[in-house]
Biotite code that builds the C-alpha atoms (Angstrom):
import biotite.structure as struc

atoms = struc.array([
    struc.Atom([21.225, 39.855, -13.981], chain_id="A", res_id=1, res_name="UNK", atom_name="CA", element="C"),
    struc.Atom([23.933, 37.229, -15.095], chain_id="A", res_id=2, res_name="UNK", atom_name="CA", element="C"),
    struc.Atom([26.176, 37.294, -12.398], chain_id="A", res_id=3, res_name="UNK", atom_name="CA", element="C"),
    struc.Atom([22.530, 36.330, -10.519], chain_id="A", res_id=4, res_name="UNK", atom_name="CA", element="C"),
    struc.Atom([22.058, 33.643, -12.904], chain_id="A", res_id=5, res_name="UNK", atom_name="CA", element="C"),
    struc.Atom([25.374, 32.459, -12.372], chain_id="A", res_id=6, res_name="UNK", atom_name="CA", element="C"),
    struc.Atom([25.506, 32.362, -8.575], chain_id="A", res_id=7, res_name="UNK", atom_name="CA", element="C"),
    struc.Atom([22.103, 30.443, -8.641], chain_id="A", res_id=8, res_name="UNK", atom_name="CA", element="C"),
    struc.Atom([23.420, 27.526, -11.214], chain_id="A", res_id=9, res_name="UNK", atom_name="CA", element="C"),
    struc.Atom([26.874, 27.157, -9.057], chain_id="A", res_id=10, res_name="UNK", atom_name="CA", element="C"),
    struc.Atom([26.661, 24.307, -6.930], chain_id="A", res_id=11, res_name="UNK", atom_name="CA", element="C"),
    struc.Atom([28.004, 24.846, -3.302], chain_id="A", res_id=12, res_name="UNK", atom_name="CA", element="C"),
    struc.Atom([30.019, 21.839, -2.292], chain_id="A", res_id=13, res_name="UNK", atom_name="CA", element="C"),
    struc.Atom([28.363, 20.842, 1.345], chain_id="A", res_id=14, res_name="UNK", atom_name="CA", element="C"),
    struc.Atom([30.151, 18.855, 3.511], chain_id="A", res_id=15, res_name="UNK", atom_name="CA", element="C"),
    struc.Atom([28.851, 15.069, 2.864], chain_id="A", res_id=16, res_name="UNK", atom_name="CA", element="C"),
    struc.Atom([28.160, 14.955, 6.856], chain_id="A", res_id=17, res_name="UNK", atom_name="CA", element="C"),
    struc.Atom([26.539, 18.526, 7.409], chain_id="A", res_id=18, res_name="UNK", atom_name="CA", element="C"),
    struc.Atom([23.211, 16.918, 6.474], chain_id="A", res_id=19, res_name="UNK", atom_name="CA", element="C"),
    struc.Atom([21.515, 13.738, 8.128], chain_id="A", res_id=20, res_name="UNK", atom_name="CA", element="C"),
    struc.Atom([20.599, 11.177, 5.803], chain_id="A", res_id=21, res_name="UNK", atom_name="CA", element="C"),
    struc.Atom([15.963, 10.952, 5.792], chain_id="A", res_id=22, res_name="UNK", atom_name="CA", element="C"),
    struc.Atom([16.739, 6.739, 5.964], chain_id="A", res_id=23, res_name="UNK", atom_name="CA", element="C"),
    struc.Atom([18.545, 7.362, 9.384], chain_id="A", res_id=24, res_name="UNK", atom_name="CA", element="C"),
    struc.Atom([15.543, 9.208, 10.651], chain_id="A", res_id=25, res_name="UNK", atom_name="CA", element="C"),
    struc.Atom([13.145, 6.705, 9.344], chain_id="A", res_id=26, res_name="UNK", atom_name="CA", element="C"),
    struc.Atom([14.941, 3.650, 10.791], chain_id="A", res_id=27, res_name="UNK", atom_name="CA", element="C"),
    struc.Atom([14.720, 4.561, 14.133], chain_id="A", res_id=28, res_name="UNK", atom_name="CA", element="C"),
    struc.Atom([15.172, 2.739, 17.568], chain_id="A", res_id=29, res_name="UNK", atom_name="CA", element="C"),
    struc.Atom([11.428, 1.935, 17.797], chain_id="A", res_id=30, res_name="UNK", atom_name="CA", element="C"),
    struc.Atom([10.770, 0.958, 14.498], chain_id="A", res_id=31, res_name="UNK", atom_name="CA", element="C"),
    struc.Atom([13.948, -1.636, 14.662], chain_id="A", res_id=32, res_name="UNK", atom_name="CA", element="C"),
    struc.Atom([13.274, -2.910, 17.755], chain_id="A", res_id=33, res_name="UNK", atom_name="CA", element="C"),
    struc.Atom([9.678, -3.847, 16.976], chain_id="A", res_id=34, res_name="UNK", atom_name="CA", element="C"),
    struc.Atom([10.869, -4.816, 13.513], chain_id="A", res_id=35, res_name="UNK", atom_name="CA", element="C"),
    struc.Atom([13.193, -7.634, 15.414], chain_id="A", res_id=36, res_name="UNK", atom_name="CA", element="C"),
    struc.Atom([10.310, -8.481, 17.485], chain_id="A", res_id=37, res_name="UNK", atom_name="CA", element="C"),
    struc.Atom([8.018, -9.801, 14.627], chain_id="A", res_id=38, res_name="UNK", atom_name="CA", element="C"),
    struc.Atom([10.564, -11.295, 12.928], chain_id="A", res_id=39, res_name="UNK", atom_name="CA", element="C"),
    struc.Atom([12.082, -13.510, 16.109], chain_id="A", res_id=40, res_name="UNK", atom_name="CA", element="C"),
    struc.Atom([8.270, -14.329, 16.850], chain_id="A", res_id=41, res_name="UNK", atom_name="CA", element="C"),
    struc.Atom([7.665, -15.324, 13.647], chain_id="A", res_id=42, res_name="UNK", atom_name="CA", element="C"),
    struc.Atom([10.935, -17.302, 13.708], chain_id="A", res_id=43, res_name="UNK", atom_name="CA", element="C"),
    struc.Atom([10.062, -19.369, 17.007], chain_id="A", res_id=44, res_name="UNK", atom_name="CA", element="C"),
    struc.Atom([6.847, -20.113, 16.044], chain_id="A", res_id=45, res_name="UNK", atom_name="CA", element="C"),
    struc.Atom([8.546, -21.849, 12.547], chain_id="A", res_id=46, res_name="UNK", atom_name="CA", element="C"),
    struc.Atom([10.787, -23.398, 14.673], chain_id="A", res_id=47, res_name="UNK", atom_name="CA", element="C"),
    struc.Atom([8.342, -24.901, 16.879], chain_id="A", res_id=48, res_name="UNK", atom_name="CA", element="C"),
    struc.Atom([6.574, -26.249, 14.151], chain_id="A", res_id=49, res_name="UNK", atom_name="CA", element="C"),
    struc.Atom([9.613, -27.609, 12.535], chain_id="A", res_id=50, res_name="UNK", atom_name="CA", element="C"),
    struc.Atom([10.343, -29.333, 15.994], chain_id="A", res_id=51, res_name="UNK", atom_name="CA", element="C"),
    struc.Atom([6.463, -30.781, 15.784], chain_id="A", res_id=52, res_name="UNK", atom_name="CA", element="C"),
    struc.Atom([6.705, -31.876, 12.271], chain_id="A", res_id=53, res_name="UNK", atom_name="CA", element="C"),
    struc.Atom([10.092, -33.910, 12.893], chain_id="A", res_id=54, res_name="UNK", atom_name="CA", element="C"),
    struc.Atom([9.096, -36.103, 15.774], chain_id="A", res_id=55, res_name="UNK", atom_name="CA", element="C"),
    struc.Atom([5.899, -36.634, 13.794], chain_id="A", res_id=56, res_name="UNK", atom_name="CA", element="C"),
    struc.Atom([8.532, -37.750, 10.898], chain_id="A", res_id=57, res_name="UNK", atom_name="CA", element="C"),
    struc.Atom([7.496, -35.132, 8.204], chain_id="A", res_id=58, res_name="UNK", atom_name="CA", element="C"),
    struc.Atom([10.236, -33.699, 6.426], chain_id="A", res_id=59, res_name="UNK", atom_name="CA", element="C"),
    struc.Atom([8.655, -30.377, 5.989], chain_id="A", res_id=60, res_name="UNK", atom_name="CA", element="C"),
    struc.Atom([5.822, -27.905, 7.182], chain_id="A", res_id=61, res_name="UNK", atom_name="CA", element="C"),
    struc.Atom([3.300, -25.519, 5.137], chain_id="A", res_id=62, res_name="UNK", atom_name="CA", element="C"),
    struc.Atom([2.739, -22.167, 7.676], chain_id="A", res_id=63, res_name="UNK", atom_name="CA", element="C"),
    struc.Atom([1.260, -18.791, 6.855], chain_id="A", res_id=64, res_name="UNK", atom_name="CA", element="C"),
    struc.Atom([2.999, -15.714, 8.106], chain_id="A", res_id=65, res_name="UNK", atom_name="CA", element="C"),
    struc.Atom([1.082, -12.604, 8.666], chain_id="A", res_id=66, res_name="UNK", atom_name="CA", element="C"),
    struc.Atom([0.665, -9.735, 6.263], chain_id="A", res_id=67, res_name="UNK", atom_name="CA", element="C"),
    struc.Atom([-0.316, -6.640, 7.853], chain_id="A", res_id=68, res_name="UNK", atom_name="CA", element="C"),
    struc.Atom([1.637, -5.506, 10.724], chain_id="A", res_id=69, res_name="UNK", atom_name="CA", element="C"),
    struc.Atom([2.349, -1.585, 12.713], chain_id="A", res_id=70, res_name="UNK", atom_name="CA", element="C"),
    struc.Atom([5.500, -0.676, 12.325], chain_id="A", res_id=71, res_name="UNK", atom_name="CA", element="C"),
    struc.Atom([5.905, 2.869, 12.888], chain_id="A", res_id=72, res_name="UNK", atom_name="CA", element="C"),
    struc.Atom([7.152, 5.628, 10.358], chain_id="A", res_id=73, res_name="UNK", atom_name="CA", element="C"),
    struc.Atom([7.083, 2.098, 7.696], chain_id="A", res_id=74, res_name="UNK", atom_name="CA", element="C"),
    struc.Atom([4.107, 1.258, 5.079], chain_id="A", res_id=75, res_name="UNK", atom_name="CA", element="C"),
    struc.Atom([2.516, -2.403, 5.023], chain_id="A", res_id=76, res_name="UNK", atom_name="CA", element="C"),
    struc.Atom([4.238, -2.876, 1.454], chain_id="A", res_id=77, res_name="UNK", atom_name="CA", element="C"),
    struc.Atom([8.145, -2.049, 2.944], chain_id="A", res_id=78, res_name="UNK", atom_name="CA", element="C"),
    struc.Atom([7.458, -3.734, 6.303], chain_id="A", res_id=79, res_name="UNK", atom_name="CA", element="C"),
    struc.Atom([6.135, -6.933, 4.852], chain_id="A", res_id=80, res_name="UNK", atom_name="CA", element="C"),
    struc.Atom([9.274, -7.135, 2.223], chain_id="A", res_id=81, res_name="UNK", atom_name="CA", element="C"),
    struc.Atom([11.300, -6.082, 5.141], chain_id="A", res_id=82, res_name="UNK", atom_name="CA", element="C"),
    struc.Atom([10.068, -8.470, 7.911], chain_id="A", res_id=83, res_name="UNK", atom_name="CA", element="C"),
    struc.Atom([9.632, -11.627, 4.618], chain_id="A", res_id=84, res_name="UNK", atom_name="CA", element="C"),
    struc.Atom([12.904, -11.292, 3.562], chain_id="A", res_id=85, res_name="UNK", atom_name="CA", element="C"),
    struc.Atom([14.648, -11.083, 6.820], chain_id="A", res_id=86, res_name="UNK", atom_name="CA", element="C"),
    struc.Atom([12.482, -14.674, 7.698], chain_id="A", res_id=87, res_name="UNK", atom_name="CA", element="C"),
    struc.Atom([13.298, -15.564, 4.016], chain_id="A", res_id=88, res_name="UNK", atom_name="CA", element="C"),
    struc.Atom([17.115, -14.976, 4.747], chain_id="A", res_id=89, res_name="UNK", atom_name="CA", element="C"),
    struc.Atom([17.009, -16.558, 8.152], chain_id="A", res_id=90, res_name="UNK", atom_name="CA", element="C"),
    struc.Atom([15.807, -19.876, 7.466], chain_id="A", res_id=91, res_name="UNK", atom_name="CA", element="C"),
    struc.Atom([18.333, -20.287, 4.048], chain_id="A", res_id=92, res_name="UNK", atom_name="CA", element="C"),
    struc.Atom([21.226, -19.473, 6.488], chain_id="A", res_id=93, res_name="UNK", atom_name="CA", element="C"),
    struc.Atom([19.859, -22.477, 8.280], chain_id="A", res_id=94, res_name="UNK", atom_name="CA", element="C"),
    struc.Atom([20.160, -24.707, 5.554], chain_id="A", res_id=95, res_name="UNK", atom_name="CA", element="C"),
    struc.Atom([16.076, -24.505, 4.607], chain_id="A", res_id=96, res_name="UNK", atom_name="CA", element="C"),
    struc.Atom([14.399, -24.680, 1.316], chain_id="A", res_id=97, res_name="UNK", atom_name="CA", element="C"),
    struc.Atom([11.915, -21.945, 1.332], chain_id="A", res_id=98, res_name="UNK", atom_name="CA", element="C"),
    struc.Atom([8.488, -22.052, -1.207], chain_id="A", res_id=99, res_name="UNK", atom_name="CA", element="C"),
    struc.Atom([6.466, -19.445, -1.485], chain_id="A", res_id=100, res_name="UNK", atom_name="CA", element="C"),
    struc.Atom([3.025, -20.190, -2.116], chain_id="A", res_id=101, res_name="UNK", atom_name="CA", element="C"),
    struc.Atom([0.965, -16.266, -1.780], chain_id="A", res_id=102, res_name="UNK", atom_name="CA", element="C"),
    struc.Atom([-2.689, -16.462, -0.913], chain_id="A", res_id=103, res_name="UNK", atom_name="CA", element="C"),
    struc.Atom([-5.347, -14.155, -1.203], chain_id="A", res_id=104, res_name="UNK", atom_name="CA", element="C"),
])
């Protein structure tokens, strides 16, 4: 019985690479590619109205961005912090100050 006891408690070293990662089968090809779709549609559409708003001589622009969207194998909650951040992130590498003003 203890030589069964201490077979169980021995931890096999696996090779690091024998297993695939669950995140790599979650990120797949679909879900990125519509993930980059949202995001650059949301992104022209800012920059659209940031092209409006300067030839109408405002300096900035209030717009809503959606909060439910489909991405596949991803929950509302991780697709909207995914798909707000990335926006978030774009627009500071651009040299924009970013409020956030959450609505009901």
């Amino acid at each position: 019985m203890n030589s069964v006891h201490n077979i169980i408690s021995d931890k096999v070293d696996i090779a690091h690479d024998a297993l695939i990662h669950a995140n790599n089968l979650r990120n797949n090809n679909l879900q990125k590619r519509q993930l980059k779709e949202v995001i650059t549609d949301i992104i022209r559409r800012i920059s659209q109205e940031l092209i409006v708003a300067h030839r109408e001589g405002r300096h900035h622009v209030i717009t809503s961005i959606p909060i439910t969207f489909n991405i596949p194998n991803m929950s509302n909650k991780d697709s909207q912090r995914y798909i707000w951040s990335s926006i978030i992130e774009e627009l500071k590498s651009k040299s924009y100050r970013v409020w956030i003003s959450p609505t009901k």
